[in-house]
GUKOL-145228 format. One line per 4 residues: for each residue x, y, z of C-alpha. Coordinates in nm, 4 decimals. Example, Ala and Ser with C-alpha at 12.3 -4.5 7.8 and 13.67 -1.06 7.14 Angstrom:
! residues 2
1.2300 -0.4500 0.7800  1.3670 -0.1060 0.7140
//
This chain:
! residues 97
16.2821 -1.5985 -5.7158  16.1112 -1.5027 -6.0622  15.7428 -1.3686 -5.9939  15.5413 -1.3671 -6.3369
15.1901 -1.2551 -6.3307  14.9064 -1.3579 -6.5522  14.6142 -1.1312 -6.5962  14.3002 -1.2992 -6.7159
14.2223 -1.2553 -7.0815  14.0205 -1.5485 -7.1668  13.6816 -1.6077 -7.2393  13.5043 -1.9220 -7.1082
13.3468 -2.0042 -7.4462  13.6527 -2.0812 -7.6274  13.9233 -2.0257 -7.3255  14.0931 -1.7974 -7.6443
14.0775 -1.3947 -7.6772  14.0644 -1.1119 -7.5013  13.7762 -0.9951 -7.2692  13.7506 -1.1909 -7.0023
13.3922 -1.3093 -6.8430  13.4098 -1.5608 -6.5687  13.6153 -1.6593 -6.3499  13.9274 -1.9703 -6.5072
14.0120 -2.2842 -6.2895  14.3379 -2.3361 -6.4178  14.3657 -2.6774 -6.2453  14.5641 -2.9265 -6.4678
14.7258 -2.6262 -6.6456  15.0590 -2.5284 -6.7123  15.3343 -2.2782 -6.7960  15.5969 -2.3449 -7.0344
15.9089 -2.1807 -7.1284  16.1264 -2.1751 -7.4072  16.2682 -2.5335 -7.3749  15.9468 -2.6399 -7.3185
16.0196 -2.6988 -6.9527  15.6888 -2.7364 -6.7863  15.5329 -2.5692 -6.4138  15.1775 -2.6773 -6.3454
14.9089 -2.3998 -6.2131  14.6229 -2.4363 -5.9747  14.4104 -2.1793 -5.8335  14.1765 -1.9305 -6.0417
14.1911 -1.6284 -6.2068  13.8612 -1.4345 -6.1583  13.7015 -1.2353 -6.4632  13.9340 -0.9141 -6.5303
14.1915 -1.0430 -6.2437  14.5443 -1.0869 -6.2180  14.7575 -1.3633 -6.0822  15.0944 -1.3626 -5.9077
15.3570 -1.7020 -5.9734  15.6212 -1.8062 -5.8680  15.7810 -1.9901 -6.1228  15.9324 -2.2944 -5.9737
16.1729 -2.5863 -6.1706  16.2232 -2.6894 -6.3659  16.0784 -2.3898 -6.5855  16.3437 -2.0777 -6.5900
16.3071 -1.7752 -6.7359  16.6199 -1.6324 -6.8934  16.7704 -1.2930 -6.8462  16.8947 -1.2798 -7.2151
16.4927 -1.3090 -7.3047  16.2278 -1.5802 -7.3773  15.9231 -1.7308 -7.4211  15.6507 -1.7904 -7.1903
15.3485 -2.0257 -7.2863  15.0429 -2.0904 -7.1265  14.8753 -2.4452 -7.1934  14.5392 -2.5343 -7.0952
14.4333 -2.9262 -6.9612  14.5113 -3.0722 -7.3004  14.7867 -2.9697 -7.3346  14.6782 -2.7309 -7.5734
14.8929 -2.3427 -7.6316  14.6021 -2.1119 -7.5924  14.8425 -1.8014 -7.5212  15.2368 -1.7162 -7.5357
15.4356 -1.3793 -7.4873  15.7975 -1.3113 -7.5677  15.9710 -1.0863 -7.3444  16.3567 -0.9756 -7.4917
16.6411 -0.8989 -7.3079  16.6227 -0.5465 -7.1924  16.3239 -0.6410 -7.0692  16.4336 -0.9181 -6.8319
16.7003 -0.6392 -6.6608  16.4274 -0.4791 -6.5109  16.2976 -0.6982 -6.2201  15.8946 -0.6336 -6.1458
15.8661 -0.5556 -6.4756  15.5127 -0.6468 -6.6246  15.4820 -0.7526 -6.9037  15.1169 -0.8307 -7.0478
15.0226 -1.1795 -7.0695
//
């Protein structure tokens, strides 16, 4: 089971940036990885929160290191974070998204 967690960084007016002030729906969302294999989201992330995922298949996230993206309802990247090998041997590891 890989666990990612999201912490809320984005700002209603634009959904881009850092700071966040209310809470996100992330319905219709998704997560992407490098081979732009897709997981949708649900739930909400409130202002300044975190939130735990599974990720589920068909997105994987390698041990030799990756990319995660985070798409909004359109489809749209609004944020992505690359995480490299040594950092995928250490399971729990966060890394800020």
């Amino acid at each position: 089971m890989t666990l990612l967690t999201v912490l809320s960084r984005l700002r209603t007016n634009n959904q881009t940036g850092l700071g966040a002030t209310l809470t996100i729906d992330l319905t219709g969302w998704m997560l992407a990885d490098k081979q732009k294999n897709k997981m949708a989201l649900s739930g909400k992330i409130a202002a300044g929160g975190t939130l735990a995922i599974v990720v589920q298949k068909p997105m994987e996230l390698s041990n030799q290191g990756g990319i995660i993206s985070l798409l909004d309802e359109r489809g749209i990247k609004i944020h992505g974070v690359a995480y490299t090998k040594a950092q995928a041997k250490n399971p729990g590891l966060t890394i800020p998204f």
